[in-house]
C-alpha positions as CSV (number, residue, x, y, z in Angstrom):
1,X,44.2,13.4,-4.8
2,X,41.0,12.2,-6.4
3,X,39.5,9.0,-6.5
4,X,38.9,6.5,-9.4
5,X,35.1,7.1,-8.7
6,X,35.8,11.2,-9.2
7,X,37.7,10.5,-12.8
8,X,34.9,11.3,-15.6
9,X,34.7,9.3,-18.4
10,X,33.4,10.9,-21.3
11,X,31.2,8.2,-23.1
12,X,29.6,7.5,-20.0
13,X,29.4,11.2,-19.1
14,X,27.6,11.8,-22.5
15,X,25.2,8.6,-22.0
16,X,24.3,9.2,-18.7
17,X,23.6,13.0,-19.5
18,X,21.7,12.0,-22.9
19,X,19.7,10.1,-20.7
20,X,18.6,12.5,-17.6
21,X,17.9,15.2,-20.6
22,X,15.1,12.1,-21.5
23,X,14.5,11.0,-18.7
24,X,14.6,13.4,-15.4
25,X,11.1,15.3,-16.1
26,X,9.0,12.3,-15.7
27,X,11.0,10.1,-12.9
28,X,10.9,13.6,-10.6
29,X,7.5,13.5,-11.4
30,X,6.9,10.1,-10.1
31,X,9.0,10.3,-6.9
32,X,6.5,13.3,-6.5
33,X,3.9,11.1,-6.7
34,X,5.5,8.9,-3.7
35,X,7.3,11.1,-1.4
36,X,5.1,14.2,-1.7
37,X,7.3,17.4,-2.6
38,X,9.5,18.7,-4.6
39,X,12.9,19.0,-3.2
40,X,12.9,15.5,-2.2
41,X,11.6,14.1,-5.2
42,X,14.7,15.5,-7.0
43,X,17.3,14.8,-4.4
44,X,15.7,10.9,-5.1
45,X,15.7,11.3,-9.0
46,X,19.5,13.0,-8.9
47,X,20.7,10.2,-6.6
48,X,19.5,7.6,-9.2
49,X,21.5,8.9,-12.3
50,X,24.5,9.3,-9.6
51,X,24.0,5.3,-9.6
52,X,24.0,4.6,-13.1
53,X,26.9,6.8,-13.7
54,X,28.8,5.0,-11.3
55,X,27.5,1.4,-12.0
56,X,27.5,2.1,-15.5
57,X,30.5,-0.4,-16.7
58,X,29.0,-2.9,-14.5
59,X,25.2,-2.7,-16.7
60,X,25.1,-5.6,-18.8
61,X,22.2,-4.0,-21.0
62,X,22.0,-0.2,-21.5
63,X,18.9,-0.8,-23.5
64,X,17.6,-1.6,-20.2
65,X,18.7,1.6,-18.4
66,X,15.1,3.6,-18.1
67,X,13.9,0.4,-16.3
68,X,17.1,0.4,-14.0
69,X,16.2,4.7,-13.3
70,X,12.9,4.0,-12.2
71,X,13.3,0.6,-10.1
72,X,16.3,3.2,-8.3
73,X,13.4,6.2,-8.5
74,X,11.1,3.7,-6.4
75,X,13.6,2.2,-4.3
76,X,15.1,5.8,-3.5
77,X,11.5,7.0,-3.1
78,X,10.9,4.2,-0.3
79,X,14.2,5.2,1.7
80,X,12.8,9.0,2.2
81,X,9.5,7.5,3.1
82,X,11.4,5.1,5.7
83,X,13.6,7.7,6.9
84,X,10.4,10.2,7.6
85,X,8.8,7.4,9.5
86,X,12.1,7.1,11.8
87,X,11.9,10.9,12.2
88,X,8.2,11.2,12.8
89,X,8.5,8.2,15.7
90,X,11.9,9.5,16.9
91,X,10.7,13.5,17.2
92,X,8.0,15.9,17.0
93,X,5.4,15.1,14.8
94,X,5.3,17.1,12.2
95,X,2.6,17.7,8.9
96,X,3.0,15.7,5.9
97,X,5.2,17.3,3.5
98,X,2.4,20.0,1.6
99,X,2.6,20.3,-2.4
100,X,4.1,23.8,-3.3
101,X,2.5,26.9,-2.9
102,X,2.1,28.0,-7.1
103,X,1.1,24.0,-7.4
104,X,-1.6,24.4,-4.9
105,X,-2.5,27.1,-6.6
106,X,-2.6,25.6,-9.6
107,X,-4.4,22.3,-9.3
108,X,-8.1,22.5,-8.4
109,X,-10.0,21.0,-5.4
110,X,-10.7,17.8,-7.3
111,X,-7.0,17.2,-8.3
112,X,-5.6,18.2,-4.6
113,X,-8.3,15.9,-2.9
114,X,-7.4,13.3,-5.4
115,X,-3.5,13.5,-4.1
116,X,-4.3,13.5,-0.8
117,X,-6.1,10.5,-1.0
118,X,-3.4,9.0,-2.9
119,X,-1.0,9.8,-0.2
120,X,-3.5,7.8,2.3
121,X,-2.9,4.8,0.5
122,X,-0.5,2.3,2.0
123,X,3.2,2.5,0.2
124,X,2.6,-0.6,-2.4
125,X,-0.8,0.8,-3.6
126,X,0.7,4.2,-4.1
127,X,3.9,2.8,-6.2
128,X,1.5,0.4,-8.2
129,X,-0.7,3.6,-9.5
130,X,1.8,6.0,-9.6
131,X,3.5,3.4,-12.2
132,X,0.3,2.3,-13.9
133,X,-1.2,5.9,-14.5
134,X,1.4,8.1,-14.4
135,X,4.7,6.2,-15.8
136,X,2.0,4.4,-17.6
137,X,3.9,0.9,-17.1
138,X,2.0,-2.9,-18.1
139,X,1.3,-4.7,-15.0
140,X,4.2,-7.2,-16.2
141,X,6.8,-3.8,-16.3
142,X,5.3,-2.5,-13.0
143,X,5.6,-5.9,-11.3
144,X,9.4,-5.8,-12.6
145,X,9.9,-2.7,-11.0
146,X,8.4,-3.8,-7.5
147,X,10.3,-7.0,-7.8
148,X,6.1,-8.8,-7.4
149,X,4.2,-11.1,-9.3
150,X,1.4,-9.1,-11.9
151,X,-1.0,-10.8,-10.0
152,X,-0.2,-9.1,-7.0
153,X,-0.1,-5.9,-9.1
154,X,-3.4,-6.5,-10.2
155,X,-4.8,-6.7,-7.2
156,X,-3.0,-4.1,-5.7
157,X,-4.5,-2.0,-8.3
158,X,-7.7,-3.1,-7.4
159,X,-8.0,-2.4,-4.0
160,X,-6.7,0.7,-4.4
161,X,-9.0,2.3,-7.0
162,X,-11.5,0.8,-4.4
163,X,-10.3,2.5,-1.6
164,X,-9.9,5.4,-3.5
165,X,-13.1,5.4,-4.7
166,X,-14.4,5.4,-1.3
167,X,-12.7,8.6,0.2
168,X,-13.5,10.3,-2.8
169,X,-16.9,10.2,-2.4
170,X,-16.5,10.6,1.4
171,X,-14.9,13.5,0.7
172,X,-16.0,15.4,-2.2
């Protein structure tokens, strides 16, 4: 017998697909950017539109919905680092999850350095770039996002791009 959550409603349906069609390319990309491969970074993206289509009748703004998508995106992003860390202290240490074979391939020493030392950066910094340069956010969105104050992003940012800066040089 199936559920009331397993009944499709078509307007919703039709929103919440309008939107993954808009949508979907760029949040995979930035739970990329956080968790570090592919298949996860979709699991986290396809597990935020499953949220909005079941929350949907509860949104009180659906002009608000792409903000919603990437606050889940980021928060979803977060559990699969959390639940690697469990894993990693719990059993065998294993390598941090490598980028794709054909994007390896494709991305030049520079670009690969770069997202390695990206992926060095403690778990705020990372989110607080990846939403500044990549979902190109203002600090006010990005602080939204991250539930902080834009100061805090500011800085954030800041000691990142120094950090960065260091390795960089250290390493290239």
């Amino acid at each position: 017998m199936p559920r009331a959550t397993d009944v499709i409603h078509p307007s919703r349906a039709d929103a919440v697909g309008d939107l993954y069609r808009q949508h979907a390319v760029g949040l995979v990309r930035l739970a990329l950017l956080l968790v570090g491969d592919q298949a996860s970074a979709e699991d986290v993206v396809q597990e935020a539109f499953v949220g909005l289509y079941r929350n949907w009748a509860a949104l009180k703004d659906h002009d608000r919905v792409a903000g919603y998508l990437r606050v889940a995106v980021v928060n979803g992003s977060r559990g699969v680092q959390r639940a690697r860390r469990r894993a990693w202290l719990r059993a065998v240490r294993y390598d941090l999850p490598v980028w794709s074979a054909e994007a390896a391939a494709l991305a030049s020493e520079e670009r690969r350095a770069v997202l390695a030392a990206v992926a060095r950066l403690p778990r705020r910094q990372r989110e607080v770039l990846a939403l500044r340069y990549y979902a190109d956010l203002a600090d006010n969105e990005i602080a939204s996002v991250l539930g902080i104050t834009r100061g805090t992003v500011a800085s954030t940012a800041s000691r990142a791009l120094g950090v960065l800066a260091r390795q960089l040089k250290e390493d290239l």
